[in-house]
ZAVOMI-439953 format. One line per 3 residues: number of its first residue (from 0); their letters; for each residue x, y, z of N, C-alpha, C. Coordinates in steps of 0.05 Angstrom, whole numbers. Example, Ala and Ser with C-alpha at 12.3 -4.5 7.8 and 13.67 -1.06 7.14 Angstrom:
% ZAVOMI-439953
0	AS	264:-114:156:246:-90:156:264:-66:156; 257:-45:142:273:-21:143:258:1:157
//
This chain:
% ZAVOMI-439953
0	XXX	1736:1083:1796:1754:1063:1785:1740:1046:1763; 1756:1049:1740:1739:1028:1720:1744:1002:1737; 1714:983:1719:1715:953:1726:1733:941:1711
3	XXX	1752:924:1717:1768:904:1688:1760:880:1705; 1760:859:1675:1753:834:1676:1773:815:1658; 1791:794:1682:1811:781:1665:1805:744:1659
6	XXX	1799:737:1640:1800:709:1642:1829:696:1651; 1827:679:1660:1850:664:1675:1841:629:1658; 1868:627:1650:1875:604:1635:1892:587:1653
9	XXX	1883:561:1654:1902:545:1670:1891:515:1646; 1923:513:1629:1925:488:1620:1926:466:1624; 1929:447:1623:1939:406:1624:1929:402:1592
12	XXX	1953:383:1598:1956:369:1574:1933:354:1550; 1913:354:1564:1883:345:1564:1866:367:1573; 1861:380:1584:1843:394:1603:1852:426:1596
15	XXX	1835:444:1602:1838:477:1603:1813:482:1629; 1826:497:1644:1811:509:1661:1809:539:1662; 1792:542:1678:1788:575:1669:1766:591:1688
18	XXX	1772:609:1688:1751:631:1707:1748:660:1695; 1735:676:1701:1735:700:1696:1728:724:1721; 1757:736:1719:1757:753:1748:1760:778:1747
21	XXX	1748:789:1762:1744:817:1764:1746:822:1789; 1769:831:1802:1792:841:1817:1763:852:1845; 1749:869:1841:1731:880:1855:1715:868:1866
24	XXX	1706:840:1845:1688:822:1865:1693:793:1873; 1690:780:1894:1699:765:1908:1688:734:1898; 1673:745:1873:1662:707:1864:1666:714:1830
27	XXX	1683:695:1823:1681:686:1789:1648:696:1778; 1648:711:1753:1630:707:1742:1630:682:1725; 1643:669:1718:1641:657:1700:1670:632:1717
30	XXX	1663:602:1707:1695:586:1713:1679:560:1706; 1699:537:1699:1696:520:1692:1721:512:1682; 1712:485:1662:1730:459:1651:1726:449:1631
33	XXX	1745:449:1622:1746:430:1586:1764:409:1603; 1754:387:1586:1768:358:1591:1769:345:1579; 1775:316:1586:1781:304:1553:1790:307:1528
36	XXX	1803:335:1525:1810:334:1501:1823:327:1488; 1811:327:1451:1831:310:1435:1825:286:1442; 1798:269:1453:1786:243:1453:1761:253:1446
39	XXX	1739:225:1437:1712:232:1429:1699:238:1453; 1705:237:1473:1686:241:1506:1693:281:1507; 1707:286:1501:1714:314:1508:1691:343:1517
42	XXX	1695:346:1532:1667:357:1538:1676:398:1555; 1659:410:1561:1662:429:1568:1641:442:1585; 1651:449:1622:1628:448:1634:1637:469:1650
45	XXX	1616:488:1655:1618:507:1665:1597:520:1687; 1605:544:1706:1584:554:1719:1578:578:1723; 1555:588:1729:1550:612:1723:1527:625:1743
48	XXX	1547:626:1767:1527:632:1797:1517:605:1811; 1494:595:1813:1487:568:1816:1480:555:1790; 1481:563:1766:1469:552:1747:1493:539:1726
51	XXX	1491:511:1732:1506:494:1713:1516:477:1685; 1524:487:1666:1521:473:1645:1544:453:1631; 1532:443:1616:1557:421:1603:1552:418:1567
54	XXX	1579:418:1555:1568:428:1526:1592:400:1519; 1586:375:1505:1605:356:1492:1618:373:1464; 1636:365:1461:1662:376:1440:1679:357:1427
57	XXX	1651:325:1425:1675:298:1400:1699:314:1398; 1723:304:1407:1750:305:1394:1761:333:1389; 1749:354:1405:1759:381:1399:1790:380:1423
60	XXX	1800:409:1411:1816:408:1422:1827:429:1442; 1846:443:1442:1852:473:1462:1823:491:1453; 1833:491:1425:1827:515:1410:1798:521:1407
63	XXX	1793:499:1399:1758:478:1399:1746:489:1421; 1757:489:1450:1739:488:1477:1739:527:1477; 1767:530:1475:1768:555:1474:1737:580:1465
66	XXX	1737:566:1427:1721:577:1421:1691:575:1423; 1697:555:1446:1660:558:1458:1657:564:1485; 1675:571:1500:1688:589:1520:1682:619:1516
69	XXX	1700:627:1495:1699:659:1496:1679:669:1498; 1654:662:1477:1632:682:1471:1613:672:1498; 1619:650:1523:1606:652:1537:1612:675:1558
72	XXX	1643:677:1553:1661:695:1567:1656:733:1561; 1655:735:1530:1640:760:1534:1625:775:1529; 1592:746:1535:1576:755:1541:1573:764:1575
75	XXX	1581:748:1593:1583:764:1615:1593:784:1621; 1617:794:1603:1630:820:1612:1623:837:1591; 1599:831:1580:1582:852:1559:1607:863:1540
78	XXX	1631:838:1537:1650:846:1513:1676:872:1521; 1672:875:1549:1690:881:1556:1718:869:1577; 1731:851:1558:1752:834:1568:1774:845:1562
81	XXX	1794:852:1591:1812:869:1589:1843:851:1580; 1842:818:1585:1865:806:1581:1864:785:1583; 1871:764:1581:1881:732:1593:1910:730:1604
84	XXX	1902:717:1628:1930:707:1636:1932:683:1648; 1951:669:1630:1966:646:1628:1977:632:1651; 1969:613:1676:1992:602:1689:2011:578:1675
87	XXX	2033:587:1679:2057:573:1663:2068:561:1690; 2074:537:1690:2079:522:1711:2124:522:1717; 2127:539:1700:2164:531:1704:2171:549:1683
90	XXX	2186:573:1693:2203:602:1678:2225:601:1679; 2243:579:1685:2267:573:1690:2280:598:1709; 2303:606:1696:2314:628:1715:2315:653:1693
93	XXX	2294:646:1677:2291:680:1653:2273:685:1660; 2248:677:1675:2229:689:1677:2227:689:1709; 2229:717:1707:2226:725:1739:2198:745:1747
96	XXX	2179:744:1732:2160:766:1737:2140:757:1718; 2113:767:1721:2101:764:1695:2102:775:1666; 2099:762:1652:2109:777:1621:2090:777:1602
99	XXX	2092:792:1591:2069:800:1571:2085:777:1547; 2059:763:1530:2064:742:1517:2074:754:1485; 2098:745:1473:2097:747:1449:2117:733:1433
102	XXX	2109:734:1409:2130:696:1393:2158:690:1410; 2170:719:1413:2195:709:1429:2202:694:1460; 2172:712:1471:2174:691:1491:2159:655:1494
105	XXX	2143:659:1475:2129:636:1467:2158:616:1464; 2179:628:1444:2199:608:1435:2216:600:1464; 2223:627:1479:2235:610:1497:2219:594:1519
108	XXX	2197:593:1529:2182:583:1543:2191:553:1534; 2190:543:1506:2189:517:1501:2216:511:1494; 2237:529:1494:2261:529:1490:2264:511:1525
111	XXX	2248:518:1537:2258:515:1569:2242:497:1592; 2219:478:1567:2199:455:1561:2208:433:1582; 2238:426:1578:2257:400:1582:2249:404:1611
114	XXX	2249:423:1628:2244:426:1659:2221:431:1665; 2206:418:1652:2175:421:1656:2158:401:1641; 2168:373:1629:2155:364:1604:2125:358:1603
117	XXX	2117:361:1627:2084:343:1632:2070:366:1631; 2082:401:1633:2075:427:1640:2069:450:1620; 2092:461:1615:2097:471:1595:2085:471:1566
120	XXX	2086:452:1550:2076:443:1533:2047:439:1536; 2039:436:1553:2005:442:1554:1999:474:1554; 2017:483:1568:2012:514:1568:2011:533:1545
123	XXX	2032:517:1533:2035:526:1506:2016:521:1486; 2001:500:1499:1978:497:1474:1957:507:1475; 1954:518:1503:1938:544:1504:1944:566:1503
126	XXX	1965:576:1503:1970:601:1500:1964:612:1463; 1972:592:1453:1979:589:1423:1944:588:1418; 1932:568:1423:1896:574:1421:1884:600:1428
129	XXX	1887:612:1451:1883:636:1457:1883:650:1441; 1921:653:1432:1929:675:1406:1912:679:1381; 1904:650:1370:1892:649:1346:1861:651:1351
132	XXX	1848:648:1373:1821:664:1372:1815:685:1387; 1844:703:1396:1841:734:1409:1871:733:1404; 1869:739:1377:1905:751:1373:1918:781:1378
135	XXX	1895:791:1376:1896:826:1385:1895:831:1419; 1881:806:1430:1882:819:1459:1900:814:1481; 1902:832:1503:1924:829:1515:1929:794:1526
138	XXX	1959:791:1530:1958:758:1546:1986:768:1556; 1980:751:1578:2000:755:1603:2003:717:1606; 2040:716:1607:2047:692:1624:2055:694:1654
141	XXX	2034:679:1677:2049:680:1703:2061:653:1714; 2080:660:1720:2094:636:1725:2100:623:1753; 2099:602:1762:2094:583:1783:2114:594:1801
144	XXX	2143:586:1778:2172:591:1795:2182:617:1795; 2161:639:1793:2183:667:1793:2181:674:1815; 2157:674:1832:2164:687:1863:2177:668:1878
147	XXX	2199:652:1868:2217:633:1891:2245:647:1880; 2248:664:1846:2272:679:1834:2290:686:1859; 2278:705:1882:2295:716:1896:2299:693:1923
150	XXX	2298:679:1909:2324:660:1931:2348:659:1930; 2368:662:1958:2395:664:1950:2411:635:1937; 2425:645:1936:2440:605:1919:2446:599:1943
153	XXX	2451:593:1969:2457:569:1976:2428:562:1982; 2408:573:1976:2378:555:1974:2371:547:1958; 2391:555:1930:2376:547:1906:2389:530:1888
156	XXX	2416:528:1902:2432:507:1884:2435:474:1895; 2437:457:1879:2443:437:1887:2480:431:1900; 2487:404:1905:2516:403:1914:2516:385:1897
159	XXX	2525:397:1866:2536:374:1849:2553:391:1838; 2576:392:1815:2592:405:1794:2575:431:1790; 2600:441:1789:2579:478:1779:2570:470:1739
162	XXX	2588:456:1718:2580:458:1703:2550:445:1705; 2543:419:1716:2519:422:1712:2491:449:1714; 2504:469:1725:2489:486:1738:2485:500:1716
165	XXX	2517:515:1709:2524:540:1692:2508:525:1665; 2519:504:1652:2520:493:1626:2486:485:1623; 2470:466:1647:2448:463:1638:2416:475:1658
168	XXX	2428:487:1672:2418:501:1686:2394:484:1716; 2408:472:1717:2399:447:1743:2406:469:1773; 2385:466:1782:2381:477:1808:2357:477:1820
171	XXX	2352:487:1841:2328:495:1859:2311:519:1843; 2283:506:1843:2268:528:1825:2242:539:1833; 2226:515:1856:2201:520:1863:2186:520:1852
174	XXX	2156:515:1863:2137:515:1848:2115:531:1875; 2092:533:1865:2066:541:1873:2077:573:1885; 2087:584:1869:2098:605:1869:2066:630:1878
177	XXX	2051:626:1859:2026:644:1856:2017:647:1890; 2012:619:1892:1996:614:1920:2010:627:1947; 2033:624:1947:2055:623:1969:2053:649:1970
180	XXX	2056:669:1947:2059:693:1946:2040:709:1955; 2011:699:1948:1984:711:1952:1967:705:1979; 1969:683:1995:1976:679:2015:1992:685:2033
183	XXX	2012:697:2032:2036:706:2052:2028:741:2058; 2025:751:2028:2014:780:2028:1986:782:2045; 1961:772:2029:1931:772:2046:1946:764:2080
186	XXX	1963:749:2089:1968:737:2119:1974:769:2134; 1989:778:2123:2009:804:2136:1985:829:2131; 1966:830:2117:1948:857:2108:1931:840:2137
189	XXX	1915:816:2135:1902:803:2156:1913:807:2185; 1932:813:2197:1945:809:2211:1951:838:2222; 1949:857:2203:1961:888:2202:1985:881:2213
192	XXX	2008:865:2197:2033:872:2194:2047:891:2170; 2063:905:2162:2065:905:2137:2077:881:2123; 2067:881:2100:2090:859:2078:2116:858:2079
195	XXX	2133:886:2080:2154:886:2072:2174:889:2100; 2159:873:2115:2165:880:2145:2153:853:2163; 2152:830:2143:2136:810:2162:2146:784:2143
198	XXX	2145:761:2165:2168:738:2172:2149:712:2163; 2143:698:2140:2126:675:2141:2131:651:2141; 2130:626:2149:2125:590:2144:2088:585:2130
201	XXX	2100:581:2097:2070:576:2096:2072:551:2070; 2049:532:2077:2044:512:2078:2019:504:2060; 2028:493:2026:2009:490:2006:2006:468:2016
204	XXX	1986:457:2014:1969:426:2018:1952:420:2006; 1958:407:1976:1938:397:1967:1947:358:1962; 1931:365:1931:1950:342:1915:1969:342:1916
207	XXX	1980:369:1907:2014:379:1903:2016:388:1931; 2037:389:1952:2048:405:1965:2065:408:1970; 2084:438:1983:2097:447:1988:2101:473:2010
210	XXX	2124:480:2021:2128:494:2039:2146:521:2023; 2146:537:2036:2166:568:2034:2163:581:2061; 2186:593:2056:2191:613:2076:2197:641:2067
213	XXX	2178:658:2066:2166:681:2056:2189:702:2083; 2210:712:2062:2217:734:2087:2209:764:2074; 2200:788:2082:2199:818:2074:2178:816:2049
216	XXX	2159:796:2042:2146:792:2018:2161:771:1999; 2184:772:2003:2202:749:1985:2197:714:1994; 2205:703:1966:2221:673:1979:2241:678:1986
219	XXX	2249:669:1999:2278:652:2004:2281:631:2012; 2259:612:2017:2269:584:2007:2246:570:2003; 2246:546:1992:2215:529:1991:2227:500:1983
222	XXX	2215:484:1990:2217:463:1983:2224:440:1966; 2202:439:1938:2209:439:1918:2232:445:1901; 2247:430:1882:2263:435:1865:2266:438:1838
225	XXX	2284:424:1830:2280:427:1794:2257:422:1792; 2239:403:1799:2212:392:1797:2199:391:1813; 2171:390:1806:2155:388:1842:2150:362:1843
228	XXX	2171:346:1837:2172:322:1854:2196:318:1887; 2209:345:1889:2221:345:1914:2212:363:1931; 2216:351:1962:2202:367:1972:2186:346:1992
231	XXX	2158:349:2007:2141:348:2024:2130:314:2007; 2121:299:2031:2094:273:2019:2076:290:2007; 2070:280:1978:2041:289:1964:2019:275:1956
234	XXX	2001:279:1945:1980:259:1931:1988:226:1928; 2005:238:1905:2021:210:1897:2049:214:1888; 2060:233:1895:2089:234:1888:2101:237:1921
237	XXX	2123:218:1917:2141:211:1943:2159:242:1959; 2148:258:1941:2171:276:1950:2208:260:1963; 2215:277:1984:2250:276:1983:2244:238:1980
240	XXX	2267:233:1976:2277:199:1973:2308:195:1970; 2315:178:1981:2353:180:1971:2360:181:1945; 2372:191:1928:2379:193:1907:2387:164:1892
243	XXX	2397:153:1917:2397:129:1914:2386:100:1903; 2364:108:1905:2332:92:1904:2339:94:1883; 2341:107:1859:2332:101:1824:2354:78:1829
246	XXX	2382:87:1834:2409:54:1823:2391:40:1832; 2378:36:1856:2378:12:1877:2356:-5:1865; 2330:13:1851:2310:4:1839:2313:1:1804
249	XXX	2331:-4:1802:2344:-6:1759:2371:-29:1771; 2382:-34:1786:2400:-60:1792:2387:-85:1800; 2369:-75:1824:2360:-98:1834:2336:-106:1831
252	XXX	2311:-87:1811:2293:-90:1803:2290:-90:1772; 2309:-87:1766:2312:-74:1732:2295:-66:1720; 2287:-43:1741:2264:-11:1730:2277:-6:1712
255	XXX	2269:10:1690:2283:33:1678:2271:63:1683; 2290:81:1676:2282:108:1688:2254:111:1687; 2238:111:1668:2206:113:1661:2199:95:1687
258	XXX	2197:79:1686:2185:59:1704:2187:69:1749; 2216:86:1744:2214:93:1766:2200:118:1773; 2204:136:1754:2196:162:1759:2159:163:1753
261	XXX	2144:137:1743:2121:130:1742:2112:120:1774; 2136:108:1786:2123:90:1811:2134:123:1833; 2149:132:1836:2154:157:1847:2141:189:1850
264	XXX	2124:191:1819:2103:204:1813:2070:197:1820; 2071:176:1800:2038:172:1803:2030:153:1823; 2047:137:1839:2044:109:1853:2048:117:1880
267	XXX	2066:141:1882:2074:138:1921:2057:150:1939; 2072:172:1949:2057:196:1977:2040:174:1987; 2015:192:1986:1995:180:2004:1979:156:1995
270	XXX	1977:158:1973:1963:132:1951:1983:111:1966; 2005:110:1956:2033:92:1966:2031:76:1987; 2024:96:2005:2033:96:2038:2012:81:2055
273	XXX	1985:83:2037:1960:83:2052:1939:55:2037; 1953:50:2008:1949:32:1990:1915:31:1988; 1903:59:1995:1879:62:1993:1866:85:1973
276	XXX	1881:111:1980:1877:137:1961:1886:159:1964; 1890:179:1940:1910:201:1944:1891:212:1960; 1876:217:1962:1849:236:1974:1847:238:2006
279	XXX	1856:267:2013:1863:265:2039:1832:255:2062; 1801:264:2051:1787:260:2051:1780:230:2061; 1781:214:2039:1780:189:2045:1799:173:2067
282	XXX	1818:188:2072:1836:171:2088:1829:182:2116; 1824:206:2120:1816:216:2143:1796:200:2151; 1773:195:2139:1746:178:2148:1761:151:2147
285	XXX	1776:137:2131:1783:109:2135:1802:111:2165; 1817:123:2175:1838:132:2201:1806:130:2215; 1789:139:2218:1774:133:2239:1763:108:2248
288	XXX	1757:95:2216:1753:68:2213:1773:52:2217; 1797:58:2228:1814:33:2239:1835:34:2215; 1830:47:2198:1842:25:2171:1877:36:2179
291	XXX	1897:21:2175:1926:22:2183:1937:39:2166; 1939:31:2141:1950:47:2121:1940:71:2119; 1919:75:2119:1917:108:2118:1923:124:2145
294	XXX	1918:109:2165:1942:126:2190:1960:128:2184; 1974:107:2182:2007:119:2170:2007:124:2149; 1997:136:2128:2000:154:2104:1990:184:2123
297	XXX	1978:188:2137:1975:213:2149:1997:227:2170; 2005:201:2190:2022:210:2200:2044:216:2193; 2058:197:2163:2074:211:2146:2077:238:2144
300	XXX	2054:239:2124:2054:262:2114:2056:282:2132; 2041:287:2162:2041:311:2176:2074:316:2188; 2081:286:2196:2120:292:2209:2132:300:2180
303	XXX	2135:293:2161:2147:305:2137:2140:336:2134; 2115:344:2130:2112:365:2123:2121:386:2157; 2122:377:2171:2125:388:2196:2164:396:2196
306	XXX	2173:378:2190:2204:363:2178:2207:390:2166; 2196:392:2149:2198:410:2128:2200:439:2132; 2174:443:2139:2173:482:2156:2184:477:2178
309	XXX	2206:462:2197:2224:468:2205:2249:472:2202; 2247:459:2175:2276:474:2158:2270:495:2152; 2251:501:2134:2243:525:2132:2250:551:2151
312	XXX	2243:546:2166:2255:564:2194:2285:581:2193; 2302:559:2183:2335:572:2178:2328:598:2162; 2317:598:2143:2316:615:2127:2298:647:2139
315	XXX	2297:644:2160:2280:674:2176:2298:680:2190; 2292:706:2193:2308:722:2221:2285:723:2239; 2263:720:2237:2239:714:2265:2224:701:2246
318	XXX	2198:699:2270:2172:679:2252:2151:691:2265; 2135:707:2244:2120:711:2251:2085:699:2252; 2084:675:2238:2071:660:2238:2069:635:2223
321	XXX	2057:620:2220:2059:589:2202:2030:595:2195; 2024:591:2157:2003:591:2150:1994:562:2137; 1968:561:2136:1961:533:2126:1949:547:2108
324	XXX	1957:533:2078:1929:542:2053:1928:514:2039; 1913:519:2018:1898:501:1997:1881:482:2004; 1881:463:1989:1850:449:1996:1854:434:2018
327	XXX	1880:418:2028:1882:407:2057:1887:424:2076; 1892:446:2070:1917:457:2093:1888:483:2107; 1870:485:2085:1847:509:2093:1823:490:2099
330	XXX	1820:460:2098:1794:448:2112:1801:421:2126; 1828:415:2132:1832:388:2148:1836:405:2172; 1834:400:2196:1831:417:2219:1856:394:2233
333	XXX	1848:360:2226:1869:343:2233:1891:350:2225; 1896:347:2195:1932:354:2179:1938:373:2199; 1923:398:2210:1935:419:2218:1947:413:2248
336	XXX	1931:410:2259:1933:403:2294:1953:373:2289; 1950:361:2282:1977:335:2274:2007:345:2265; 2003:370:2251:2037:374:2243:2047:400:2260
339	XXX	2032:408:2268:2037:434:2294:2046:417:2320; 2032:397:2314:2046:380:2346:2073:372:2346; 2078:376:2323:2116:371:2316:2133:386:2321
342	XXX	2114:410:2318:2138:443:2314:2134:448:2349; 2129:443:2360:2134:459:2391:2168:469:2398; 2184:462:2382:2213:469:2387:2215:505:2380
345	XXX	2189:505:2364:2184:537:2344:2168:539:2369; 2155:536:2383:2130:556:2397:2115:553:2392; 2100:537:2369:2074:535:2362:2048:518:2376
348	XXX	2031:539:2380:2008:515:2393:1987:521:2386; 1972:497:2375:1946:505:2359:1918:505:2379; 1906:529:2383:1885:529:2397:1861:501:2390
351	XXX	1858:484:2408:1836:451:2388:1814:468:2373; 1801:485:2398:1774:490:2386:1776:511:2370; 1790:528:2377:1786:546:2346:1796:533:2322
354	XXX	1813:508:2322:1815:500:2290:1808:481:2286; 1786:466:2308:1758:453:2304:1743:466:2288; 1733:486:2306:1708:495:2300:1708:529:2275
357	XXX	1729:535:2267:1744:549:2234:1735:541:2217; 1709:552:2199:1693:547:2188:1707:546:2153; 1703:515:2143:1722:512:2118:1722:535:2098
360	XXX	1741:541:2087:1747:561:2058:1748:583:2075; 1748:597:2104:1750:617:2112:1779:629:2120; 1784:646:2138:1813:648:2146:1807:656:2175
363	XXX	1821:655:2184:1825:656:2211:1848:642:2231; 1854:652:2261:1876:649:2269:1876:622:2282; 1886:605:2293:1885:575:2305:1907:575:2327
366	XXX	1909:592:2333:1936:591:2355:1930:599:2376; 1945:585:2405:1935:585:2430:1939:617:2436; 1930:631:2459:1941:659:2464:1973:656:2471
369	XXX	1983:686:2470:2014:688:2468:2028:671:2460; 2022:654:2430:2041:631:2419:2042:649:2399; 2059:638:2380:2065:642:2343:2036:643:2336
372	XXX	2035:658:2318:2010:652:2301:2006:634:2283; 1986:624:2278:1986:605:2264:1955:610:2259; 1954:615:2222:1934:623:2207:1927:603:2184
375	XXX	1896:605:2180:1884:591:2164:1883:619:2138; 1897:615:2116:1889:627:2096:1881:615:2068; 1861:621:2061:1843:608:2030:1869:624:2013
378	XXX	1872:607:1988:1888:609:1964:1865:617:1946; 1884:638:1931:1860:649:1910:1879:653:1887; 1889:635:1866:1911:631:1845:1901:650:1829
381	XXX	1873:642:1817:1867:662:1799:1863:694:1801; 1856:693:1817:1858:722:1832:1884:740:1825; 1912:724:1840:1932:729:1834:1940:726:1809
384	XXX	1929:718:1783:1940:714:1771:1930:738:1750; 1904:746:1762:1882:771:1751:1899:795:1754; 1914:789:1782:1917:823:1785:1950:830:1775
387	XXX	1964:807:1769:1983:805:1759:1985:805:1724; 1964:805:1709:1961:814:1681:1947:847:1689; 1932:848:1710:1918:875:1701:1950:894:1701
390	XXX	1978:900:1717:1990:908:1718:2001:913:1685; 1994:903:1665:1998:916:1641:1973:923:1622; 1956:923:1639:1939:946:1621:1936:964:1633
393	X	1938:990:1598:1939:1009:1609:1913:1027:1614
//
């Protein structure tokens, strides 16, 4: 089998991240971070096995970091770089798969910006940098919301007027599409179920989180909506809230929209709740220290997200297990054993010591004998996002 080697591009509006993956082996040769950009601090830092470097870039920009990126890029793959691929955070309902990048889809990507504005538009300014210092090489867009596409509509529509639907395209769309997908697959190969024959509840936990319910390899439903601000307690976004709350907070506080969707985004979840920090980390050690608010920002979050993959549930004809991934959900051993204590109506019971003693970033099972399963699986985005560009080279 030839070796291929894909850089993986992950934009912000400020920032470019990046790795370089080669499908065959299990560690990045190459990954790192541009930051700051487009300010005089802007800098670019990278790693390369244990060995760490940092290169400043005054005021550069996508394109700037880019081009002191590549040639670090292939010199490790001795100049054989088979593609880049793009995570695009929101494909509306045209993009259902990955797509090979070109002006037309570039135009509608930003044609379809409006449901993504903090997202999209960063993506695009890497994709567009990419183009202009590897315009000949392959690029692939993968998109957040296409593995939630095969949800049926009554999971994917809202209950408002259909023209809002038809005319501007408002509905249920999901996010962390990559993860949910790559996770649910590795669970069922882990497990020796097949994919297209096995039943999931699985459970992103980070900053951002969210739930799906993975049936036959598919979504069919997840959490998240038009935005990934609905959905589960996060970092700092409130997830669900009554719709209500914006009148209630613009009448009787005279917010204006900006002002709410600032205190709803960057101000609530667990920051909010705990008036200490989004960082599940810190609140776990302050919960030991007595501190109030970060108990109840935890116990929030675990009955909500628990709330959650038991809706989830409607959407299966069985269950064959509940997975925990990302950075809370694969090294808090608490989040885990705290929101499993909810679901007992499902069968679930988490073995203490095996998801005590489940050694972090690993996988493995946490569930008592003859219960549901319930699995620890590591998220590997880039990975998925590697082997989803290699599918168009030929």
């Amino acid at each position: 089998m030839v070796s291929r080697n894909i850089l993986v591009i992950n934009c912000g509006s400020s920032s470019l991240k990046f790795a370089l993956v080669n499908p065959e082996q299990s560690q990045f040769a190459i990954s790192g971070l541009a930051e700051c950009l487009n300010t005089p601090q802007a800098v670019v830092s990278w790693k390369i096995g244990e060995d760490k470097n940092t290169l400043s870039i005054p005021s550069g920009d996508h394109k700037d970091a880019l081009s002191k990126i590549m040639p670090l890029v292939q010199e490790i793959c001795h100049g054989k770089l088979d593609g880049i691929g793009h995570r695009v955070v929101h494909g509306g309902h045209i993009f259902t798969a990955p797509t090979k990048i070109t002006p037309q889809v570039l135009s509608e990507i930003e044609r379809i910006s409006p449901l993504a504005p903090l997202h999209n538009p960063a993506a695009l300014q890497g994709m567009r940098a990419a183009l202009d210092v590897y315009p000949d090489l392959l690029q692939v867009a993968i998109f957040d919301t296409a593995f939630h596409q095969t949800m049926p509509e009554q999971a994917f529509r809202y209950c408002i007027p259909e023209d809002y639907y038809s005319k501007h395209n408002i509905r249920r769309y999901g996010f962390h599409g990559t993860s949910h997908r790559y996770v649910s697959h590795q669970t069922a190969e882990f497990c020796n179920l097949p994919v297209d024959n096995s039943h999931w509840l699985t459970a992103h936990l980070g900053n951002g989180s969210s739930t799906c319910a993975v049936s036959n390899g598919k979504s069919v439903d997840t959490s998240m909506g038009l935005t990934p601000q609905e959905g589960v307690c996060m970092g700092t976004r409130s997830g669900d809230v009554d719709p209500g709350l914006f009148g209630h907070l613009s009448r009787v506080l005279g917010m204006s929209i900006n002002e709410i969707e600032n205190l709803l985004t960057k101000q609530s979840g667990l920051l909010g709740l705990s008036g200490l920090s989004n960082d599940m980390r810190t609140l776990e050690q302050s919960r030991e220290e007595g501190h109030k608010g970060a108990t109840l920002a935890i116990e929030v979050f675990c009955y909500r997200l628990a709330k959650s993959l038991a809706s989830m549930a409607c959407a299966l004809p069985r269950l064959d297990g509940l997975i925990f991934t990302g950075g809370i959900g694969e090294n808090s051993s608490l989040i885990r054993e705290l929101t499993v204590s909810w679901l007992k109506l499902l069968g679930l019971e988490i073995d203490t010591q095996a998801n005590t003693k489940l050694a972090r970033g690993t996988a493995g099972l946490i569930n008592k004998p003859n219960t549901p399963r319930i699995v620890v699986m590591p998220t590997n985005e880039e990975r998925q996002i590697a082997l989803d560009t290699l599918l168009f080279v030929k």
